[in-house]
mmCIF file of the protein (N, C-alpha, C, O) and its ligand, coordinates in Angstrom:
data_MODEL
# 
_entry.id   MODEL 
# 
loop_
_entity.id 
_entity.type 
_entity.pdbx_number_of_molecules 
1 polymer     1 
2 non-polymer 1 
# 
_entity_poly.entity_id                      1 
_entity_poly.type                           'polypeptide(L)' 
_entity_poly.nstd_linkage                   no 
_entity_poly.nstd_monomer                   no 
_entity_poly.pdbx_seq_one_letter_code       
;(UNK)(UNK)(UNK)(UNK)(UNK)(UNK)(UNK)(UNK)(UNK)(UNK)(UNK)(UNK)(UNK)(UNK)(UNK)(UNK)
(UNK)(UNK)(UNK)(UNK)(UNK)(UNK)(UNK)(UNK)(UNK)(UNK)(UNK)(UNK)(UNK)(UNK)(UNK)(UNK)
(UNK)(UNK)(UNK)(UNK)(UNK)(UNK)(UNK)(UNK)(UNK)(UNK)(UNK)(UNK)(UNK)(UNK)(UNK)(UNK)
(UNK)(UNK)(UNK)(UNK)
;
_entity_poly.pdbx_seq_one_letter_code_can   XXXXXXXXXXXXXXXXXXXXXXXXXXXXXXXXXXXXXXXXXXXXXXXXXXXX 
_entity_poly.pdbx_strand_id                 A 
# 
loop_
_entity_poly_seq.entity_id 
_entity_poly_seq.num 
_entity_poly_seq.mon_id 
_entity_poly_seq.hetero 
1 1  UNK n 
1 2  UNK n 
1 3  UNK n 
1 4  UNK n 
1 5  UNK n 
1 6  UNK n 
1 7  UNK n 
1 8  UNK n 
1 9  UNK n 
1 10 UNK n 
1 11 UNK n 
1 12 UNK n 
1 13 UNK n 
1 14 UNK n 
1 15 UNK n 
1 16 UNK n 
1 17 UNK n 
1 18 UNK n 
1 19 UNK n 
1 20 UNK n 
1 21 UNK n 
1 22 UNK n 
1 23 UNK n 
1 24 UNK n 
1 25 UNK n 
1 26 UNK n 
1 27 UNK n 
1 28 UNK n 
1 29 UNK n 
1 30 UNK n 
1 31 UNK n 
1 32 UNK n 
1 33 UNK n 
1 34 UNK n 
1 35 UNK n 
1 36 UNK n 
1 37 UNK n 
1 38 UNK n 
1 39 UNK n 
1 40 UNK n 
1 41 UNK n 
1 42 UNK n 
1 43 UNK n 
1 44 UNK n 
1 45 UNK n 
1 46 UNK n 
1 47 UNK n 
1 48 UNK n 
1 49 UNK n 
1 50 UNK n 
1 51 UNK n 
1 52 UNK n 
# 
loop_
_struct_asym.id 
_struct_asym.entity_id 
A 1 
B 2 
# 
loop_
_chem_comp.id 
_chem_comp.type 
_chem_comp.mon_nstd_flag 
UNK 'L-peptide linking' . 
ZN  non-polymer         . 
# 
_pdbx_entity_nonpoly.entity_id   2 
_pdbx_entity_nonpoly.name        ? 
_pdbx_entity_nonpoly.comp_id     ZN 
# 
_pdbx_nonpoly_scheme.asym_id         B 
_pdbx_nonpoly_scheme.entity_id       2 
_pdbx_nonpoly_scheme.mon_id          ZN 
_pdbx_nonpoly_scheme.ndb_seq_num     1 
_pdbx_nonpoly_scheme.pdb_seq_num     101 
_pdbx_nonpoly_scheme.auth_seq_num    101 
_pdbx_nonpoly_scheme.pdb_mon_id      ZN 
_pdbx_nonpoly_scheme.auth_mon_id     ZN 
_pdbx_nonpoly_scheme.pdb_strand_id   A 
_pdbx_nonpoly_scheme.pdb_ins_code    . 
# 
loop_
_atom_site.group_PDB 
_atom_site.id 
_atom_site.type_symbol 
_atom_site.label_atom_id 
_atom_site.label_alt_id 
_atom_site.label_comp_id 
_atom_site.label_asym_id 
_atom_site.label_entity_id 
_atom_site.label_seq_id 
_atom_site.pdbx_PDB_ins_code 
_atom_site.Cartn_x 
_atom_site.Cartn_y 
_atom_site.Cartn_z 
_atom_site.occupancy 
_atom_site.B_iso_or_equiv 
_atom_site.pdbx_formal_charge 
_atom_site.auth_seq_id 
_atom_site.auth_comp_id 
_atom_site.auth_asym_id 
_atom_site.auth_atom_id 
_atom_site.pdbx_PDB_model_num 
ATOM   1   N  N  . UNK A 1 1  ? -26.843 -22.756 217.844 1.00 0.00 ? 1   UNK A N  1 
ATOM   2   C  CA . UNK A 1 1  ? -25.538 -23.042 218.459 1.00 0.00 ? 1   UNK A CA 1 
ATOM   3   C  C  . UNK A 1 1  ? -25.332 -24.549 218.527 1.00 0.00 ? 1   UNK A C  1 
ATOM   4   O  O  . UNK A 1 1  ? -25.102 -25.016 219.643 1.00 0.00 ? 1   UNK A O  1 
ATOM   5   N  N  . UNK A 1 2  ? -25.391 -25.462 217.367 1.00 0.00 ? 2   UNK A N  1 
ATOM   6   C  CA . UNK A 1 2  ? -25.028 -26.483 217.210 1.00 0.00 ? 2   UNK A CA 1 
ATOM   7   C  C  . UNK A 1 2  ? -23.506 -27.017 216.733 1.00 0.00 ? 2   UNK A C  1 
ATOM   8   O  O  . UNK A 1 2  ? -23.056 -26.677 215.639 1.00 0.00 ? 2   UNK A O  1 
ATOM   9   N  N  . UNK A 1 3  ? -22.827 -27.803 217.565 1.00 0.00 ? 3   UNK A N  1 
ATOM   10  C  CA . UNK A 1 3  ? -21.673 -28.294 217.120 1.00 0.00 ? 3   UNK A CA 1 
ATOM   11  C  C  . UNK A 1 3  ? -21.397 -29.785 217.067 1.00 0.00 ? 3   UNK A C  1 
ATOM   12  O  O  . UNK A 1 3  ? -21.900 -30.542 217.897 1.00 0.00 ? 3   UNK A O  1 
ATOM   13  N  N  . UNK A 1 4  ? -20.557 -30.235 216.043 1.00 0.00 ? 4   UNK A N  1 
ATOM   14  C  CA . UNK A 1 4  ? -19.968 -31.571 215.945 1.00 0.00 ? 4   UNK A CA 1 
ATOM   15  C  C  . UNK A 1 4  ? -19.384 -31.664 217.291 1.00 0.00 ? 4   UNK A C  1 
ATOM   16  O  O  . UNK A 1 4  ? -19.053 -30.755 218.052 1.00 0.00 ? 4   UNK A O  1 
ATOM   17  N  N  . UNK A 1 5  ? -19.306 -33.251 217.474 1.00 0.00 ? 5   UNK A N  1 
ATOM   18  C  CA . UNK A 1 5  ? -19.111 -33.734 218.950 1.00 0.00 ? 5   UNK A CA 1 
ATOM   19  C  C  . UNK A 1 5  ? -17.247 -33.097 218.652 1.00 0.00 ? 5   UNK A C  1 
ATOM   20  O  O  . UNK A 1 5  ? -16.691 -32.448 219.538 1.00 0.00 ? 5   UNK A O  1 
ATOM   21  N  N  . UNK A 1 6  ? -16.533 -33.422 217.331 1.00 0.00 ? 6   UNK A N  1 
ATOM   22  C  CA . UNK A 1 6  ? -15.248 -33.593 217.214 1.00 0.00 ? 6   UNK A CA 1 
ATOM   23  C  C  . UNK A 1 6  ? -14.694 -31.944 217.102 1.00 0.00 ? 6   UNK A C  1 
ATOM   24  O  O  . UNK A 1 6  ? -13.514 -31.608 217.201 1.00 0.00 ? 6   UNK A O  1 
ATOM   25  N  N  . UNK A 1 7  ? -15.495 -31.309 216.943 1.00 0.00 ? 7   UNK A N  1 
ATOM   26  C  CA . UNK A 1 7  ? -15.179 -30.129 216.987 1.00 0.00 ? 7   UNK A CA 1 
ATOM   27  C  C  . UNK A 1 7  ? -14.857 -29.380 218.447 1.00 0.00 ? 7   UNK A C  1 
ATOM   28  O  O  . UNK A 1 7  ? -14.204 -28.341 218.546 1.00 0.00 ? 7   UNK A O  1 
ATOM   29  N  N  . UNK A 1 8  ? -15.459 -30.135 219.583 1.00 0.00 ? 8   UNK A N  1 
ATOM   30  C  CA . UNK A 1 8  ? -14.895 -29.980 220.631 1.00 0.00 ? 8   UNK A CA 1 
ATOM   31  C  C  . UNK A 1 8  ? -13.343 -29.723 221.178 1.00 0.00 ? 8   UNK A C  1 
ATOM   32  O  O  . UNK A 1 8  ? -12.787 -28.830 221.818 1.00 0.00 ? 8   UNK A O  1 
ATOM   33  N  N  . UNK A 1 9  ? -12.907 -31.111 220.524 1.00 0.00 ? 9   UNK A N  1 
ATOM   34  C  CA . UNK A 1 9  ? -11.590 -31.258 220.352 1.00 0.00 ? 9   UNK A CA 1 
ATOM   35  C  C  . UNK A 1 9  ? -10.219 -30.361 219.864 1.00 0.00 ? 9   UNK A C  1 
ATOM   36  O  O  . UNK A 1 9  ? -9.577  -30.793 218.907 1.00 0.00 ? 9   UNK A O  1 
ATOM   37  N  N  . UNK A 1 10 ? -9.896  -29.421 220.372 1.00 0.00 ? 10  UNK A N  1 
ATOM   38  C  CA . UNK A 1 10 ? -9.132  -28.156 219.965 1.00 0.00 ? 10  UNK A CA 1 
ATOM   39  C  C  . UNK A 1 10 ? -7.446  -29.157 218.960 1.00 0.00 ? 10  UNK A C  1 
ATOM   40  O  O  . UNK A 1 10 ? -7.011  -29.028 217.816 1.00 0.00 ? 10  UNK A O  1 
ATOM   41  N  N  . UNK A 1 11 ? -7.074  -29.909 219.950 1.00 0.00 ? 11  UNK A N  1 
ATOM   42  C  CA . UNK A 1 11 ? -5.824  -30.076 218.651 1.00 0.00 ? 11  UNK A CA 1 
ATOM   43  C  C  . UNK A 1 11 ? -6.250  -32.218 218.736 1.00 0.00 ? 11  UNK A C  1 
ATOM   44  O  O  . UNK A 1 11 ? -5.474  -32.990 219.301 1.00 0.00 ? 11  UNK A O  1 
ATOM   45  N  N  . UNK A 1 12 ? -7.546  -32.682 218.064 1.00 0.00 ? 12  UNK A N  1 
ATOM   46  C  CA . UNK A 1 12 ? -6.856  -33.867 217.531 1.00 0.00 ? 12  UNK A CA 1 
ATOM   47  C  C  . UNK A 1 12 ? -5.683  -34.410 216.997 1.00 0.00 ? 12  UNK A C  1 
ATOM   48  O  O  . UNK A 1 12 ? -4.912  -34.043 216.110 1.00 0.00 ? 12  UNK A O  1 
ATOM   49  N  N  . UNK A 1 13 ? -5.739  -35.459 217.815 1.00 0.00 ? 13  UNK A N  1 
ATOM   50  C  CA . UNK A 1 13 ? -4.208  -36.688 217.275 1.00 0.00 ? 13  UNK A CA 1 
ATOM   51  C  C  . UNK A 1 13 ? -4.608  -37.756 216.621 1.00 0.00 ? 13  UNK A C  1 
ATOM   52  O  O  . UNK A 1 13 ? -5.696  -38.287 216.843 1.00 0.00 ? 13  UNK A O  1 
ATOM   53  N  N  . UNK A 1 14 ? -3.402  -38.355 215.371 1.00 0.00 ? 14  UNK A N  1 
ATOM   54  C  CA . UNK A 1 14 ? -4.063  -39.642 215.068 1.00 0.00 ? 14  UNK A CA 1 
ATOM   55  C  C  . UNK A 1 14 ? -3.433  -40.606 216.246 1.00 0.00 ? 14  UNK A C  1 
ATOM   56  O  O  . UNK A 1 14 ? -2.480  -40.514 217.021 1.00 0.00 ? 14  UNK A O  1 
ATOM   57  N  N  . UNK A 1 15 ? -4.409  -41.528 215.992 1.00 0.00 ? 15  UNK A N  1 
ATOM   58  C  CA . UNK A 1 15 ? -4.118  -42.507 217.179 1.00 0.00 ? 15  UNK A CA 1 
ATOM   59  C  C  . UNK A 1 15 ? -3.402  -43.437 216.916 1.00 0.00 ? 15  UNK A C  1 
ATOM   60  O  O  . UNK A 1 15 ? -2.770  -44.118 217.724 1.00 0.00 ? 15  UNK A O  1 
ATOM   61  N  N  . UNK A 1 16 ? -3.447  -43.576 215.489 1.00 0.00 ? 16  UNK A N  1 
ATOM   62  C  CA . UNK A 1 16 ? -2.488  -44.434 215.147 1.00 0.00 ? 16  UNK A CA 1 
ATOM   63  C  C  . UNK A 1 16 ? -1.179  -44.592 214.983 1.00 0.00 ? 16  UNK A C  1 
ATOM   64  O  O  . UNK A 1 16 ? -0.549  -45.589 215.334 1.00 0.00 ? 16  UNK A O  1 
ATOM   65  N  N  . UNK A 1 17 ? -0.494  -43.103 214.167 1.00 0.00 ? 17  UNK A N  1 
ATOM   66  C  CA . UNK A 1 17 ? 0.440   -42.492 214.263 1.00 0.00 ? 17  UNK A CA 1 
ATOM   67  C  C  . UNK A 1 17 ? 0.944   -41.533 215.359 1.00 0.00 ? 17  UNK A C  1 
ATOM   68  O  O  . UNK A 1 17 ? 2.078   -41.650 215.824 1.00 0.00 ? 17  UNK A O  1 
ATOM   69  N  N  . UNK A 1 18 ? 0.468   -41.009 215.581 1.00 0.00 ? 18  UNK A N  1 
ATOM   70  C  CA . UNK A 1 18 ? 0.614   -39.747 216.831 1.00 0.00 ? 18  UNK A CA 1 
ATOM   71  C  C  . UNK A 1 18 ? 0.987   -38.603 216.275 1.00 0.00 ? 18  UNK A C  1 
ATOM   72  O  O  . UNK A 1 18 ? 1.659   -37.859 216.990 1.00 0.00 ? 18  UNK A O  1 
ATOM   73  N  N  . UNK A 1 19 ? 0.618   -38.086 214.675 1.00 0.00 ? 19  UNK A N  1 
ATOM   74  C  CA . UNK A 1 19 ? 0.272   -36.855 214.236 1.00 0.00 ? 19  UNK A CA 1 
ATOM   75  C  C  . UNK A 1 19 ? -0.820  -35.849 215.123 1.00 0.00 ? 19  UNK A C  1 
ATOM   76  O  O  . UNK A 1 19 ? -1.782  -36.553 215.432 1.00 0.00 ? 19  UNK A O  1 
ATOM   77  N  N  . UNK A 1 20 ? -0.936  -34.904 215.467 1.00 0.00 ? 20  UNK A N  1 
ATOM   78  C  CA . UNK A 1 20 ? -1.431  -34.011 215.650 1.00 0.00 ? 20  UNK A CA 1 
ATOM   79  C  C  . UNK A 1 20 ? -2.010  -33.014 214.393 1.00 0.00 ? 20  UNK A C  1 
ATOM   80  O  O  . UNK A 1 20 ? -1.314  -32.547 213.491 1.00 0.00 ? 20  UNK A O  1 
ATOM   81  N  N  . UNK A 1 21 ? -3.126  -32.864 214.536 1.00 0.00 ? 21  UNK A N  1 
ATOM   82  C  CA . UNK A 1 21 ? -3.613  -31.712 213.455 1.00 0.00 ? 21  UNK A CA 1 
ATOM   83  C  C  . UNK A 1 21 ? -4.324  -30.520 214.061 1.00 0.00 ? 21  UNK A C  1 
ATOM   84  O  O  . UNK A 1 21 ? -4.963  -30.576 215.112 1.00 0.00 ? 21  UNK A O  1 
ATOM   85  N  N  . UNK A 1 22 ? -4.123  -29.173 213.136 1.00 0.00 ? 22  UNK A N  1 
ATOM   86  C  CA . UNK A 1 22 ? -4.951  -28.300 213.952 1.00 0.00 ? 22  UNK A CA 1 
ATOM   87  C  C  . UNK A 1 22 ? -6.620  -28.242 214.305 1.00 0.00 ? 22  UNK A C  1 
ATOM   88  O  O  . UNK A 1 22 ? -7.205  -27.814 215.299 1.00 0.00 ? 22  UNK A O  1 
ATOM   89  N  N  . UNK A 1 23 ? -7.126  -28.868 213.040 1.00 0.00 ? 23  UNK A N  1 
ATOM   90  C  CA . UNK A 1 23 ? -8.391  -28.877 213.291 1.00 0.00 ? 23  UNK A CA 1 
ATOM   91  C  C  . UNK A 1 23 ? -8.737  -30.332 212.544 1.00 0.00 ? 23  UNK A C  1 
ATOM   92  O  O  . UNK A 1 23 ? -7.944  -31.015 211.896 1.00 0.00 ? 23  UNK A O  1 
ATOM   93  N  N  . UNK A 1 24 ? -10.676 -30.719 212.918 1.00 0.00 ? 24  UNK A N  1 
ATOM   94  C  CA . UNK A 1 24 ? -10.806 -31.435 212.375 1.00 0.00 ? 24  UNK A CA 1 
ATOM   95  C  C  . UNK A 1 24 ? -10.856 -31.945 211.075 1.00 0.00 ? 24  UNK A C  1 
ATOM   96  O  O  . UNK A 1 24 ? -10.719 -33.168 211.095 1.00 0.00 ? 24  UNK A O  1 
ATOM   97  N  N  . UNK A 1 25 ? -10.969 -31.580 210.183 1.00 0.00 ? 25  UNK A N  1 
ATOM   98  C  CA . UNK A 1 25 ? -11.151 -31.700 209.178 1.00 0.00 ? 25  UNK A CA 1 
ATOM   99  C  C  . UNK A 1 25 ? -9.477  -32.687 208.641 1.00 0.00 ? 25  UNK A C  1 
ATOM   100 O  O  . UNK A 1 25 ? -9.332  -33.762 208.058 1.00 0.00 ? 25  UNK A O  1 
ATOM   101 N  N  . UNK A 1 26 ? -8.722  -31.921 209.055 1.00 0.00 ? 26  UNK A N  1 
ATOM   102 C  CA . UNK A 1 26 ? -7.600  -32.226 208.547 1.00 0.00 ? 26  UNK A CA 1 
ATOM   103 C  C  . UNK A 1 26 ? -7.176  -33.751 209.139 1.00 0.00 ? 26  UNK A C  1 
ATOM   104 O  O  . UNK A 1 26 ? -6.758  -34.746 208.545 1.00 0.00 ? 26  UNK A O  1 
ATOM   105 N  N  . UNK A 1 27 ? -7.428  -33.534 210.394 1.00 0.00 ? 27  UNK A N  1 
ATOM   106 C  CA . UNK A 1 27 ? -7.822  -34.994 210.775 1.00 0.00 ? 27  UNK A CA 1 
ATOM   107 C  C  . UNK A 1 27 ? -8.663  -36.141 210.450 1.00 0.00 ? 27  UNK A C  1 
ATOM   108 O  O  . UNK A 1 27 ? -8.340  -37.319 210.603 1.00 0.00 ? 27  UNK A O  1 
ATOM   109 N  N  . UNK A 1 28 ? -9.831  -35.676 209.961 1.00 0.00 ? 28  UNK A N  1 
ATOM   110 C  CA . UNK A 1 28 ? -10.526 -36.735 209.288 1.00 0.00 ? 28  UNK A CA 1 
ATOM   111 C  C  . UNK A 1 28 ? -9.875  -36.862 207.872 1.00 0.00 ? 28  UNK A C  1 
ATOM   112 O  O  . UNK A 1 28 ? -9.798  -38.012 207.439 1.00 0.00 ? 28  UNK A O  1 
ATOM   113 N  N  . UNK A 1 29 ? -9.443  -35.954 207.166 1.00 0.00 ? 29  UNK A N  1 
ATOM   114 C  CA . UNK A 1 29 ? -8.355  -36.394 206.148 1.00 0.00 ? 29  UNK A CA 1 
ATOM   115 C  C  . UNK A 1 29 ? -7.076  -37.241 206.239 1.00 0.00 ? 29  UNK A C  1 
ATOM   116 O  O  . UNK A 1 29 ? -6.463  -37.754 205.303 1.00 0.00 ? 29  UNK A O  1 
ATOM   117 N  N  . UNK A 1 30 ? -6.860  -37.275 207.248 1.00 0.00 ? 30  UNK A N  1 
ATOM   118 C  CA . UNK A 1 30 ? -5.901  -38.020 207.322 1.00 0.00 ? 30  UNK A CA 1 
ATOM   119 C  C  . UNK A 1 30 ? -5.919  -39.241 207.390 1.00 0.00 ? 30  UNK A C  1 
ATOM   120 O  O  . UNK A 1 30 ? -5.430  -39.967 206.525 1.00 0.00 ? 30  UNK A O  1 
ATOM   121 N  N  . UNK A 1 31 ? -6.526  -39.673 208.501 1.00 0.00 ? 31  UNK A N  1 
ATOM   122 C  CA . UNK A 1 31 ? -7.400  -40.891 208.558 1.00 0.00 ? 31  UNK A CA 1 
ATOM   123 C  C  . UNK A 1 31 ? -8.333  -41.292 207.624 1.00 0.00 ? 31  UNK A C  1 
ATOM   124 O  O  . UNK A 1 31 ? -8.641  -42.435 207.960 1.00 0.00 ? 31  UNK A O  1 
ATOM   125 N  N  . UNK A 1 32 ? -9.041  -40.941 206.498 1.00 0.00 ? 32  UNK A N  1 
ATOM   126 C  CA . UNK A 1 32 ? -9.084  -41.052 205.510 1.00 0.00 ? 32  UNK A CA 1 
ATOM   127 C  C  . UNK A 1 32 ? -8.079  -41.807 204.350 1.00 0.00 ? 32  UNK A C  1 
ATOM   128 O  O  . UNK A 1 32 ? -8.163  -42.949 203.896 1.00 0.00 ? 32  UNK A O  1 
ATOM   129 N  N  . UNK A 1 33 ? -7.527  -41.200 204.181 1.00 0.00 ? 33  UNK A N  1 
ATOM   130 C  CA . UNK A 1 33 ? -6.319  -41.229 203.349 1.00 0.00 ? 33  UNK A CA 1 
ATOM   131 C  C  . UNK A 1 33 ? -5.287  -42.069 203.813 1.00 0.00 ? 33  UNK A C  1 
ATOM   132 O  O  . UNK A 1 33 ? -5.119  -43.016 203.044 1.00 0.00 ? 33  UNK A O  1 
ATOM   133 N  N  . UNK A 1 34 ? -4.504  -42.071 204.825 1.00 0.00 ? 34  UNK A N  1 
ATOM   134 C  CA . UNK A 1 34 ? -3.469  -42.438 204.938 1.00 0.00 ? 34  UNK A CA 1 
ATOM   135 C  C  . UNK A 1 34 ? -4.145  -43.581 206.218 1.00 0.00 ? 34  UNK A C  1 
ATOM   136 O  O  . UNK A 1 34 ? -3.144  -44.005 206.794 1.00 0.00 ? 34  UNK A O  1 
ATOM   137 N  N  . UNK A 1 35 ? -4.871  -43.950 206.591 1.00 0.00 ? 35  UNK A N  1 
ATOM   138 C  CA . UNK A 1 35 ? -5.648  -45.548 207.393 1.00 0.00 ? 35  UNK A CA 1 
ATOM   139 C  C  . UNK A 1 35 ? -6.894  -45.766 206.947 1.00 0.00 ? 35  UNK A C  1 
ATOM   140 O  O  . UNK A 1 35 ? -7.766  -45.897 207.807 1.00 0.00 ? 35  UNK A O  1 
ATOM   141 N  N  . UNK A 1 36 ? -7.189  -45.835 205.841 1.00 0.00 ? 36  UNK A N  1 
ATOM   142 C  CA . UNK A 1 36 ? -8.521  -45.819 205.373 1.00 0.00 ? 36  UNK A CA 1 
ATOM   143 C  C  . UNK A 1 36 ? -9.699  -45.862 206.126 1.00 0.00 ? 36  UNK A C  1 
ATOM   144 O  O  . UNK A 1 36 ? -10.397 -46.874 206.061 1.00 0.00 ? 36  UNK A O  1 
ATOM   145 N  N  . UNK A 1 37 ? -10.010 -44.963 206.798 1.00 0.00 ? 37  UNK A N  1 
ATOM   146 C  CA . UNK A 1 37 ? -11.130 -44.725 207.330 1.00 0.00 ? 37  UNK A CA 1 
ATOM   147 C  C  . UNK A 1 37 ? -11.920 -43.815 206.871 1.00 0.00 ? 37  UNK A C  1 
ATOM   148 O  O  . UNK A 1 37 ? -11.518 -42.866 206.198 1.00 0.00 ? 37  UNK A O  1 
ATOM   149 N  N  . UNK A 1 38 ? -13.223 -44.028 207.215 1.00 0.00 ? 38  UNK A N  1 
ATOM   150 C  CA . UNK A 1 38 ? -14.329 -43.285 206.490 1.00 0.00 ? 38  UNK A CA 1 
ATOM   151 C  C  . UNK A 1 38 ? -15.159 -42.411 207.457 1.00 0.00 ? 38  UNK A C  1 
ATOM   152 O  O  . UNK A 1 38 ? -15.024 -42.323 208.678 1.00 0.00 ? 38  UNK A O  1 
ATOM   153 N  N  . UNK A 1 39 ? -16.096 -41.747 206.607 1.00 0.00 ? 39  UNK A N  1 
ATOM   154 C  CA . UNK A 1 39 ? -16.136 -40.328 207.089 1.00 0.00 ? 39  UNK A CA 1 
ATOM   155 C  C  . UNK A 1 39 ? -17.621 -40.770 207.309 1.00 0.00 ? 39  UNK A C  1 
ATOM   156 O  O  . UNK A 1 39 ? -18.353 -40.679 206.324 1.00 0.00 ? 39  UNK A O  1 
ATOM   157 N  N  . UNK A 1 40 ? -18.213 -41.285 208.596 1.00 0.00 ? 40  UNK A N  1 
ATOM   158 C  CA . UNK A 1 40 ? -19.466 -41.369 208.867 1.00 0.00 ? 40  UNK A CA 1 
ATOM   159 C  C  . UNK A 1 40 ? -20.868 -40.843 208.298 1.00 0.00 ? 40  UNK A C  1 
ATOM   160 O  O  . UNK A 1 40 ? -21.860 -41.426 207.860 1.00 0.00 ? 40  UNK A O  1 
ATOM   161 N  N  . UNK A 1 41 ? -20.518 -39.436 208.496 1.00 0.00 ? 41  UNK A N  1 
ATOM   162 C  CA . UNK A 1 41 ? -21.068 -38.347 207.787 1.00 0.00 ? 41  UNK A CA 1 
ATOM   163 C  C  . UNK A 1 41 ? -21.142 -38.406 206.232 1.00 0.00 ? 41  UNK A C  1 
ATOM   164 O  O  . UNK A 1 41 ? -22.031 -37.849 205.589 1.00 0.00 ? 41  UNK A O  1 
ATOM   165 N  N  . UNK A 1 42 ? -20.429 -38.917 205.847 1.00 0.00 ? 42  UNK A N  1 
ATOM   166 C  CA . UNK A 1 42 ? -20.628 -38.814 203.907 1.00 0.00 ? 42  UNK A CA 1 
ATOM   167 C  C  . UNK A 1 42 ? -21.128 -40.206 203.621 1.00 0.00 ? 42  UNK A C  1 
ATOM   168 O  O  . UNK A 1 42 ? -22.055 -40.449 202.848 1.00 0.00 ? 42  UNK A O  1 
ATOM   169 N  N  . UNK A 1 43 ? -20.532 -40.986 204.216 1.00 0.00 ? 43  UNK A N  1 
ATOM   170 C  CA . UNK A 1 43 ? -20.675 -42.774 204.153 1.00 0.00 ? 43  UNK A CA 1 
ATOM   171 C  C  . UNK A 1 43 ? -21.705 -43.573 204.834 1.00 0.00 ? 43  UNK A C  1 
ATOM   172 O  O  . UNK A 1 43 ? -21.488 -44.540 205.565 1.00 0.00 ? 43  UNK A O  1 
ATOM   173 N  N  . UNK A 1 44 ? -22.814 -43.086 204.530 1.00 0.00 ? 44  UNK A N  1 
ATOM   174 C  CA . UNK A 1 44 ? -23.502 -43.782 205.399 1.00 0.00 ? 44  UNK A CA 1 
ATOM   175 C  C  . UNK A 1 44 ? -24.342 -45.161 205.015 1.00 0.00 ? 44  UNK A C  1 
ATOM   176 O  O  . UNK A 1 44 ? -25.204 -45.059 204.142 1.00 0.00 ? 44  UNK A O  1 
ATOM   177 N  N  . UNK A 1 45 ? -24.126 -46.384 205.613 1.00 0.00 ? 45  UNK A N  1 
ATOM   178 C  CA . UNK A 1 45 ? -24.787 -47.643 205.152 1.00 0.00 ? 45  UNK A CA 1 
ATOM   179 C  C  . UNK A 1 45 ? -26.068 -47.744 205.204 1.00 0.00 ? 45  UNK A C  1 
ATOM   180 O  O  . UNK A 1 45 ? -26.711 -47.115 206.045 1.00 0.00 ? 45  UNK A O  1 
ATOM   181 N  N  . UNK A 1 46 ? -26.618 -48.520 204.351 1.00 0.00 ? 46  UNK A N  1 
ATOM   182 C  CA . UNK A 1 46 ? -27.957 -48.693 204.013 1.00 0.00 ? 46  UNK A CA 1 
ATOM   183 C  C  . UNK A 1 46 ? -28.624 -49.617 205.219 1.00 0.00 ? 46  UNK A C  1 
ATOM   184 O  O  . UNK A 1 46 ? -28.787 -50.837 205.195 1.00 0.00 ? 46  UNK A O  1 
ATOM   185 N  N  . UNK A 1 47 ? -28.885 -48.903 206.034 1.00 0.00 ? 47  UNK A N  1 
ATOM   186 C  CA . UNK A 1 47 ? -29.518 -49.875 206.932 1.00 0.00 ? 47  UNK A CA 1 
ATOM   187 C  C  . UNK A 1 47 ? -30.785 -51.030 206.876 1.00 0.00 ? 47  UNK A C  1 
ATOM   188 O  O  . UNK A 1 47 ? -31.016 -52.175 207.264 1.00 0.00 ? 47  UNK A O  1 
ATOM   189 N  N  . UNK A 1 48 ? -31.342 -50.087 206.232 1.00 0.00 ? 48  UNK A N  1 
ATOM   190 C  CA . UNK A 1 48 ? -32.269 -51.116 205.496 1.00 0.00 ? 48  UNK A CA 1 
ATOM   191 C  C  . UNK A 1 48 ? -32.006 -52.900 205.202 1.00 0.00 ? 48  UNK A C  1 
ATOM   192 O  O  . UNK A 1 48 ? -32.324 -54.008 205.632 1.00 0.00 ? 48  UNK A O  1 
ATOM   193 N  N  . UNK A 1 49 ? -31.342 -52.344 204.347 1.00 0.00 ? 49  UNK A N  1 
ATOM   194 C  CA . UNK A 1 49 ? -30.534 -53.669 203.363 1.00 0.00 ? 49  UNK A CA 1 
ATOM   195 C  C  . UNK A 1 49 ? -29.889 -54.777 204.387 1.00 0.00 ? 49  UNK A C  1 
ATOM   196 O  O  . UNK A 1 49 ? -30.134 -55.973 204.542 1.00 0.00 ? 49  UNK A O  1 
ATOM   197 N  N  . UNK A 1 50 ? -28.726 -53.655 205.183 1.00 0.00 ? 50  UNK A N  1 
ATOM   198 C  CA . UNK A 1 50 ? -28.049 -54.766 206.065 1.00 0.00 ? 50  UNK A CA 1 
ATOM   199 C  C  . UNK A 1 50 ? -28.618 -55.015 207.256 1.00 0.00 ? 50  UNK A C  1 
ATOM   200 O  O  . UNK A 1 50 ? -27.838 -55.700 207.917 1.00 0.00 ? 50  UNK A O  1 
ATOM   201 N  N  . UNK A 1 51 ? -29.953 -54.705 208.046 1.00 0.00 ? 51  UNK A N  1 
ATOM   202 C  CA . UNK A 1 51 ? -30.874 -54.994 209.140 1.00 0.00 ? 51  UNK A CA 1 
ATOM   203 C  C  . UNK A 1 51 ? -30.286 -54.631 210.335 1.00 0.00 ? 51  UNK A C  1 
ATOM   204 O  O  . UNK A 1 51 ? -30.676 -55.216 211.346 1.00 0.00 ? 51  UNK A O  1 
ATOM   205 N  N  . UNK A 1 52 ? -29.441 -53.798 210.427 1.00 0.00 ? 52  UNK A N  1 
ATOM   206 C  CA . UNK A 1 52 ? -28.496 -53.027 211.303 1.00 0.00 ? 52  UNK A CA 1 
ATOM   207 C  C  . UNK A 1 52 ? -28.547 -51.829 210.982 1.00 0.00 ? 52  UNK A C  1 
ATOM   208 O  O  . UNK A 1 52 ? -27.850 -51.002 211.571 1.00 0.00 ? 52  UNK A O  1 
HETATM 209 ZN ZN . ZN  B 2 .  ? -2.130  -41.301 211.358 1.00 0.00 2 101 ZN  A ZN 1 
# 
């Protein structure tokens, strides 16, 4: 019974716009796409490299 913290979230909004989506996903697409933000989970930096 493990869940994403964002999955909590029954109707995310962008914050930027003030779209509403039904679920997450569609929200992290959005923000994606349309404010270029990235998806933690797929994108992850080389910590190594950058010492952070
Ligand atoms: Zn937006």
């Amino acid at each position: 019974m493990e869940f994403m913290i964002g999955t909590m979230i029954s109707m995310p909004h962008c914050v930027v716009c003030g779209q509403q989506f039904t679920d997450d996903i569609r929200f992290l697409n959005h923000m994606m796409d349309k404010h270029g933000f990235r998806n933690p989970n797929i994108d992850k930096p080389d910590r190594n490299s950058r010492g952070y």
